[in-house]
C-alpha positions as CSV (number, residue, x, y, z in Angstrom):
1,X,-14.1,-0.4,-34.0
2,X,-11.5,-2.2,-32.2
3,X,-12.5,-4.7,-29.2
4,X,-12.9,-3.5,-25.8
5,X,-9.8,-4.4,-23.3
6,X,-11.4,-5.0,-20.0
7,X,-14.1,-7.4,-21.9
8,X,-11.3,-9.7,-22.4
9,X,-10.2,-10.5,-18.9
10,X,-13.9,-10.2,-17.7
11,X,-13.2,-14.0,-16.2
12,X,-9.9,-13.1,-14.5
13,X,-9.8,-9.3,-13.1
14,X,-11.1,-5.8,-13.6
15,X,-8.5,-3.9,-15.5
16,X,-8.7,-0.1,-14.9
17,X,-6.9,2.8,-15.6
18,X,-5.7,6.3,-13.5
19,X,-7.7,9.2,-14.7
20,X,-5.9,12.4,-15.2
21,X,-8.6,15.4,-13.4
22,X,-7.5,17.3,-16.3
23,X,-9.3,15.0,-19.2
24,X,-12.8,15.8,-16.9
25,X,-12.0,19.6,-16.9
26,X,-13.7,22.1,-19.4
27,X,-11.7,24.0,-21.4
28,X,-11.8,27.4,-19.0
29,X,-10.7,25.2,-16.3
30,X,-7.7,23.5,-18.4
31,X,-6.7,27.6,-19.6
32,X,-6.8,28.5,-15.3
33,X,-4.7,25.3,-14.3
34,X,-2.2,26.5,-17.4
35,X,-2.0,29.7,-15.8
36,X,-1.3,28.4,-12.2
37,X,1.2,25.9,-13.5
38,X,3.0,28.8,-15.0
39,X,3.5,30.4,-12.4
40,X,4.4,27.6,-10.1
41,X,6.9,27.1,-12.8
42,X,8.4,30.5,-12.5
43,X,8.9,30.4,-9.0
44,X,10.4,27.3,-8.5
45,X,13.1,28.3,-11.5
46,X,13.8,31.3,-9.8
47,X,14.5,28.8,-6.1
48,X,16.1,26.0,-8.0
49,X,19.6,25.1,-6.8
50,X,20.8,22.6,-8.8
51,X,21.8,19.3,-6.9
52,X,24.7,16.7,-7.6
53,X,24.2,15.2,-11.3
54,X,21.8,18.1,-12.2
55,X,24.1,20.9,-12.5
56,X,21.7,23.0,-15.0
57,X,18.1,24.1,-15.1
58,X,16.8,21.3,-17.3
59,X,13.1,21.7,-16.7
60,X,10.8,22.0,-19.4
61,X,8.1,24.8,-19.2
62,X,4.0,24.0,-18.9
63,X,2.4,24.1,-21.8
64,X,-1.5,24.7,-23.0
65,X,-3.7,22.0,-22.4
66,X,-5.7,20.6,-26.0
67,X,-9.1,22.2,-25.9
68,X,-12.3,19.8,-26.1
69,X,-12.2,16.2,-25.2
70,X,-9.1,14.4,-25.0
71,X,-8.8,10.9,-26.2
72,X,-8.1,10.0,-22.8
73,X,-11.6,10.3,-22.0
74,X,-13.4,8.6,-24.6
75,X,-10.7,5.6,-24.6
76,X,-11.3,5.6,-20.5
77,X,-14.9,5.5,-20.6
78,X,-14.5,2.5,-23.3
79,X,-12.2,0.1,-22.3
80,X,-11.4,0.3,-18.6
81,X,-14.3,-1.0,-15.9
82,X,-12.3,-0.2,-12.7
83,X,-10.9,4.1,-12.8
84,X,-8.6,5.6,-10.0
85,X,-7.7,9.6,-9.9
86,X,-4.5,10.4,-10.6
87,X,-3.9,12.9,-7.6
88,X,-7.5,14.2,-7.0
89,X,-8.1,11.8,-4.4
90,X,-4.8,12.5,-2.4
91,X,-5.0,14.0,0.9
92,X,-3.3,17.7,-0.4
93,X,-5.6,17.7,-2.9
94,X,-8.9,17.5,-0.4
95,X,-7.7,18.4,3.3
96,X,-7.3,22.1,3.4
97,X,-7.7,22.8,6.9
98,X,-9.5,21.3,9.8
99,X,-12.7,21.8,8.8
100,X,-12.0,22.6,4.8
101,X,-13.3,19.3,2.5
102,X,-12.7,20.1,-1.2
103,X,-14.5,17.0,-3.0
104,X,-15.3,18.7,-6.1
105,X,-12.4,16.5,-8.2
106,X,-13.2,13.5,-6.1
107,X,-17.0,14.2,-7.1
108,X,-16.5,14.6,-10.8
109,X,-14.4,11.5,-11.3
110,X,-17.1,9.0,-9.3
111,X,-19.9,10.7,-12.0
112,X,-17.6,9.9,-14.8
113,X,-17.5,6.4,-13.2
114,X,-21.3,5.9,-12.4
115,X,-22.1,7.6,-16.1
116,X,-19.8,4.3,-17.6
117,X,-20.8,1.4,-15.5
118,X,-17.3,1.2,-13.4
119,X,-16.0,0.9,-10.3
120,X,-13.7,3.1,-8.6
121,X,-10.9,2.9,-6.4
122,X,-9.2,5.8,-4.0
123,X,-6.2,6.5,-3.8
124,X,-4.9,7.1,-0.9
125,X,-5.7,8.2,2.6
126,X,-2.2,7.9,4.3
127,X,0.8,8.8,1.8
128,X,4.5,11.0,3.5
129,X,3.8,12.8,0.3
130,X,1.1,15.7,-0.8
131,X,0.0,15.4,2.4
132,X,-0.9,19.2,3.5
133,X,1.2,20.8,5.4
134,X,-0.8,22.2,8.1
135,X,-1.8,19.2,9.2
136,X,1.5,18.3,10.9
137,X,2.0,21.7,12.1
138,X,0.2,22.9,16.0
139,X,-0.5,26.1,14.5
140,X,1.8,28.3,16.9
141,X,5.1,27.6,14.8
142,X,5.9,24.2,16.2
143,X,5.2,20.1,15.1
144,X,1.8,19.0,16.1
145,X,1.1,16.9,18.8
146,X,0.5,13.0,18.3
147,X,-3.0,13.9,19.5
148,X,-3.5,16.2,17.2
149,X,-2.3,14.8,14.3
150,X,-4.5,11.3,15.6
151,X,-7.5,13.6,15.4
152,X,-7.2,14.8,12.6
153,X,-6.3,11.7,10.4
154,X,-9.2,10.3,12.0
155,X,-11.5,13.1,10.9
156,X,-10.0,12.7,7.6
157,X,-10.6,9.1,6.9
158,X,-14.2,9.3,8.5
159,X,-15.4,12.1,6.7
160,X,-14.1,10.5,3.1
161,X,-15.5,7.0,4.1
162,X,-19.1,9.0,5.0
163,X,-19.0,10.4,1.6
164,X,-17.9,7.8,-0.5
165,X,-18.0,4.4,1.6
166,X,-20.8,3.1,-1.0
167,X,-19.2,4.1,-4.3
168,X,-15.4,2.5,-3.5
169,X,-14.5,-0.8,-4.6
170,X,-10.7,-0.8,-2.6
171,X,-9.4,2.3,-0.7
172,X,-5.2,2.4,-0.8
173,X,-4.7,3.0,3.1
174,X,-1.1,3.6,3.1
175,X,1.0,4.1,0.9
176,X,4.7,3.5,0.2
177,X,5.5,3.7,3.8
178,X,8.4,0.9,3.5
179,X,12.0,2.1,3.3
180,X,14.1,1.9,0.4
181,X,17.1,2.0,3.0
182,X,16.7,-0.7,5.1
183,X,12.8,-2.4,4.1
184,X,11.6,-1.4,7.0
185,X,8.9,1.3,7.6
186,X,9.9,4.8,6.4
187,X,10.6,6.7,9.5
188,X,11.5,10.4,10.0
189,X,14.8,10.4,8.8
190,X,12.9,8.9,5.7
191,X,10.2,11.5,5.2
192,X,7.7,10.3,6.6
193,X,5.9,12.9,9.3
194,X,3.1,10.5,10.1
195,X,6.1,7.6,11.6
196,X,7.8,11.2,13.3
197,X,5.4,11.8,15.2
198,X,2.4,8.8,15.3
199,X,5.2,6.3,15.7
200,X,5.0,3.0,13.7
201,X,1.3,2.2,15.4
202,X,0.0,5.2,12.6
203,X,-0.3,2.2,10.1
204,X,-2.6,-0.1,12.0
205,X,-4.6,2.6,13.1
206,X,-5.2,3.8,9.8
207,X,-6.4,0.4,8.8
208,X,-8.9,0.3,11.9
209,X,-10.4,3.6,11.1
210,X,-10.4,2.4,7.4
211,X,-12.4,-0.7,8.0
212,X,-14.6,1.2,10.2
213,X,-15.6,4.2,7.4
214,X,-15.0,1.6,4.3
215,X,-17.3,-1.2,6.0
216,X,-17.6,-3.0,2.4
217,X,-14.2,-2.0,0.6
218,X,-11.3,-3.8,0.5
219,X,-8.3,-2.7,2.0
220,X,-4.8,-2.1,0.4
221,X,-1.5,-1.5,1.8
222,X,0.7,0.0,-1.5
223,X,3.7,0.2,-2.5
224,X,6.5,0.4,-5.2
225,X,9.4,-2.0,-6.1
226,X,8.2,-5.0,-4.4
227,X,8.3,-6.9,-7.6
228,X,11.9,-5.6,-8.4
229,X,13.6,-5.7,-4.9
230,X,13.7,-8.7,-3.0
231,X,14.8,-7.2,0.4
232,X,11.6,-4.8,-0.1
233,X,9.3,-7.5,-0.8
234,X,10.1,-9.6,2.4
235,X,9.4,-6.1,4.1
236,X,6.0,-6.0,3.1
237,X,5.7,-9.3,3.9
238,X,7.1,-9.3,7.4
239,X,5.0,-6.0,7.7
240,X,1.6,-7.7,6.8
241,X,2.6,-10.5,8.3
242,X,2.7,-8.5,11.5
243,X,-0.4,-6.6,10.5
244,X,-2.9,-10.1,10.4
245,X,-1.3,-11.3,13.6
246,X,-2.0,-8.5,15.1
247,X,-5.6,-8.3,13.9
248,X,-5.6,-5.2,11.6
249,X,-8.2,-5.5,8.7
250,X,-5.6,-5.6,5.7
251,X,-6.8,-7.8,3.1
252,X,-4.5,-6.6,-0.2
253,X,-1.0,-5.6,-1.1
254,X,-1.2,-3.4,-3.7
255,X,2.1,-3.7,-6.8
256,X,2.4,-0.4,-8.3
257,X,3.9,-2.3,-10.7
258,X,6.4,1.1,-12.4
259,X,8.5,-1.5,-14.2
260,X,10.4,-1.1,-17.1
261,X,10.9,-2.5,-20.8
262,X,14.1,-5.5,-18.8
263,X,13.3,-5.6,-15.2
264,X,12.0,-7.2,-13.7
265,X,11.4,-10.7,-15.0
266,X,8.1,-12.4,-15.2
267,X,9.4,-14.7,-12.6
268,X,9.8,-12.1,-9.8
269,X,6.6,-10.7,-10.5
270,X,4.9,-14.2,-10.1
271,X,7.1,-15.0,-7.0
272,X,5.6,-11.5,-5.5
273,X,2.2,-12.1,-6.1
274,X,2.4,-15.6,-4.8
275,X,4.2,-15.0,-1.8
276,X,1.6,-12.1,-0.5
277,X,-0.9,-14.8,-1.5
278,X,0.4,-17.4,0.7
279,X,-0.7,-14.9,3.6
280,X,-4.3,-15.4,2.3
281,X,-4.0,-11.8,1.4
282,X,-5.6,-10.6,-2.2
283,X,-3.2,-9.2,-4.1
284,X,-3.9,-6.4,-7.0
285,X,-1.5,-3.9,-9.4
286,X,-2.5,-0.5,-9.1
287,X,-0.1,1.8,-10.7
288,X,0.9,-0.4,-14.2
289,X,3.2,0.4,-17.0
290,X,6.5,-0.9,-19.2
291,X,8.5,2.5,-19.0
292,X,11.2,2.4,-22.6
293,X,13.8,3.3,-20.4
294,X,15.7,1.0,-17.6
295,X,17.5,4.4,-15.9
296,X,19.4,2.3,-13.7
297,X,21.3,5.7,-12.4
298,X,18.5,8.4,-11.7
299,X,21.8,11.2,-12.2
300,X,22.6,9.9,-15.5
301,X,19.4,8.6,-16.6
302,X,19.0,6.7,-20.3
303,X,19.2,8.1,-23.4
304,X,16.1,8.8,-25.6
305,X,15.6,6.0,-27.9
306,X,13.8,5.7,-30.7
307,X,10.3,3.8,-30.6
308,X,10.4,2.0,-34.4
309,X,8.5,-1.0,-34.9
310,X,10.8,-3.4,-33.1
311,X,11.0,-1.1,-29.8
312,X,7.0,-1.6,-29.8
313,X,6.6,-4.9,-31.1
314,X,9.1,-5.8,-28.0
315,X,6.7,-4.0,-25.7
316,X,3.9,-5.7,-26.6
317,X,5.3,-8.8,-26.6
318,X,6.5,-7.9,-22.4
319,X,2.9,-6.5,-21.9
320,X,1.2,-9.8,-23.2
321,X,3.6,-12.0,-21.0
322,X,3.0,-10.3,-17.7
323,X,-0.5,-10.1,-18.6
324,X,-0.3,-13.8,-18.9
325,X,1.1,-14.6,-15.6
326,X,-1.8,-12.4,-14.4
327,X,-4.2,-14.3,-15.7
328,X,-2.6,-17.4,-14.3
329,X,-2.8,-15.8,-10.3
330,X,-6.4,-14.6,-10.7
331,X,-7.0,-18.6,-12.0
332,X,-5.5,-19.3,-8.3
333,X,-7.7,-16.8,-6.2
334,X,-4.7,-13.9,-6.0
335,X,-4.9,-11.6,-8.3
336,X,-8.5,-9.6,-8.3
337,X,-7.4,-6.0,-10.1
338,X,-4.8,-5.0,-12.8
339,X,-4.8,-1.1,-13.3
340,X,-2.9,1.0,-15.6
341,X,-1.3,4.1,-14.4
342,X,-2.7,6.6,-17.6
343,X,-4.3,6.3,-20.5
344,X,-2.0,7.9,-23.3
345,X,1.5,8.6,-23.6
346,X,0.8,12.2,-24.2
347,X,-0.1,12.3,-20.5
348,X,1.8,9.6,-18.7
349,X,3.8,10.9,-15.4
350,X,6.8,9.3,-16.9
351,X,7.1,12.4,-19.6
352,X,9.9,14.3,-18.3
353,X,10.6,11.6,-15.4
354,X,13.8,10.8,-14.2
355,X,14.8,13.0,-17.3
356,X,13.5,16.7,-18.0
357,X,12.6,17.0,-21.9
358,X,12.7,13.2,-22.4
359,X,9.2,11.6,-23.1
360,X,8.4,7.8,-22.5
361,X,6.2,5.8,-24.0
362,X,5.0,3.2,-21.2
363,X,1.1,2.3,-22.0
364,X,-1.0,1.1,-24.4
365,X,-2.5,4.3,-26.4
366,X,0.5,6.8,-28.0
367,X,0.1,10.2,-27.8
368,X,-2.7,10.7,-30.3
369,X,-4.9,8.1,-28.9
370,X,-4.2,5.7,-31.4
371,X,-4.0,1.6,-30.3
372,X,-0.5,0.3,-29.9
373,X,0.9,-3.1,-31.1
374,X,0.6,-4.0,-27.2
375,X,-2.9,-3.1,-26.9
376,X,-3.6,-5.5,-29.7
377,X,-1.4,-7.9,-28.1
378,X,-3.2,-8.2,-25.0
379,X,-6.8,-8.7,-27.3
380,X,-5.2,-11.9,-28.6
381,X,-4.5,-13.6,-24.5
């Protein structure tokens, strides 16, 4: 019986892990979400019109879910003290009209997390994407109203925070809402209906009506590429910068942290860490894991590799590194939380992602559950 992981950085940080709804789900329930996937998946074949660098349908079908437990499960109740829901907690998934709460996958993942002694984070209250549709519609055909839309973001974060305010360690507020185009905040043009119609004052008010239905969790502003981008990272910054001055209760920056095998150095993701610190902001990873693949070009995306001894031994030797610096920034007050986005490569996102039919193989358990040379790695810090 191997060691458990978060025992070994009980002195520095919690290390969790995102919990795919799916490893919680009985096997009827696995064989009903197969069934809806399917059809999803016939649908959107039939409306696909293939865009520049994709010329052909190169999506790979659904298929069947493993029936009984997955190892996710066992090797997330083991070795993780801090879960997270992989898209349960998302507003799409809840919100389903103004007056419809659907908590049930919320509700199964924080009994999965009381039944194993860990804490739990949400994610997230404010994202441009699966946010429901209806909510930024007036219901007569036309945009809702910045009253409206107010109202109801309101109701939502109040009536998660009365349900869950005492079970949530951090709550991700907003997420991603700085631009990839110019580091500022994502507007319209930039898919995000909450800046379209709330204006740029939707992400302090979020945070107000956060701190006010999360008294005692600590608030996150998220995001991705801040440890890879420089130009993205000073946004954030000037951002929460802003945000403090300003008086709005944000206490973390949250590093997603979807890096690959080369990029980004351990150096940038120190510099990062430090520099939110130097706002007296807490700073914590949320969505971790060393992709094989640097896919510089998203149209021409990399080869698959093969991942021999030397591919994995590399990996592990990048994992225990960053890990490293991590340790060194919780030493200096920073860094509280380090989470892994999965469990197993079987069901990481990054299957079929940037590249349809091309697996990945980004975290520390392959696809039959099975401890990789990283994990072991990361036993030895």
């Amino acid at each position: 019986m191997s060691k458990i992981l978060y025992e070994n950085f009980k002195d520095y940080f919690r290390v969790g892990a995102a919990v795919s709804g799916i490893i919680l789900m009985d096997d009827a329930e696995r064989e009903d979400l197969f069934q809806k996937r399917k059809a999803w998946f016939e649908e959107f074949k039939k409306n696909f019109k293939p865009q520049p660098g994709m010329p052909e349908f190169k999506f790979s079908e659904p298929k069947p879910f493993p029936k009984g437990d997955m190892p996710d499960k066992k090797l997330a109740a083991r070795h993780f003290n801090l879960v997270v829901a992989e898209n349960e907690c998302k507003m799409s998934s809840i919100y389903h009209g103004p007056d419809q709460f659907d908590f049930t996958a919320a509700d199964r993942l924080l009994k999965f997390a009381r039944e194993n002694g860990q804490a739990m984070r949400w994610h997230t209250l404010v994202w441009h994407n699966q946010s429901p549709k209806w909510i930024f519609e007036d219901g007569k055909g036309g945009k809702a109203s910045k009253e409206q839309l107010e109202e109801r973001l309101k109701k939502y974060i109040m009536t998660v925070g009365a349900r869950y305010k005492d079970d949530i360690c951090s709550v991700d507020v907003v997420n991603e809402c700085i631009s990839d185009k110019n580091f500022i905040l994502r507007d319209g043009a930039d898919r995000s209906q909450w800046f379209d119609i709330l204006g740029p004052d939707y992400v302090d008010k979020a945070f107000f009506w956060a701190k006010e239905a999360f008294p005692n969790s600590s608030l996150v502003i998220n995001d991705y590429n801040l440890e890879m981008i420089e130009g993205k990272r000073q946004g954030m910054y000037k951002l929460v910068k802003g945000m403090l001055e300003r008086g709005v209760p944000v206490d973390t920056v949250g590093l997603q942290m979807h890096i690959n095998i080369q990029n980004p150095p351990v150096e940038e993701i120190e510099k990062t860490i430090e520099l939110y610190g130097s706002l007296g902001l807490n700073v914590i990873v949320t969505e971790m894991e060393i992709s094989a693949y640097t896919d510089k070009d998203f149209e021409h995306p990399d080869p698959r590799r093969e991942y021999d001894q030397a591919f994995l031994d590399q990996q592990a030797e990048r994992y225990a590194q960053i890990f490293k610096c991590f340790k060194k920034e919780a030493r200096a007050g920073i860094l509280k939380d380090v989470i892994l986005w999965g469990i197993t490569d079987r069901m990481t996102w990054k299957n079929n992602f940037p590249a349809p039919g091309r697996g990945d193989c980004p975290l520390l358990f392959d696809n039959e559950g099975k401890e990789k040379p990283a994990f072991y790695k990361l036993l030895e810090l």
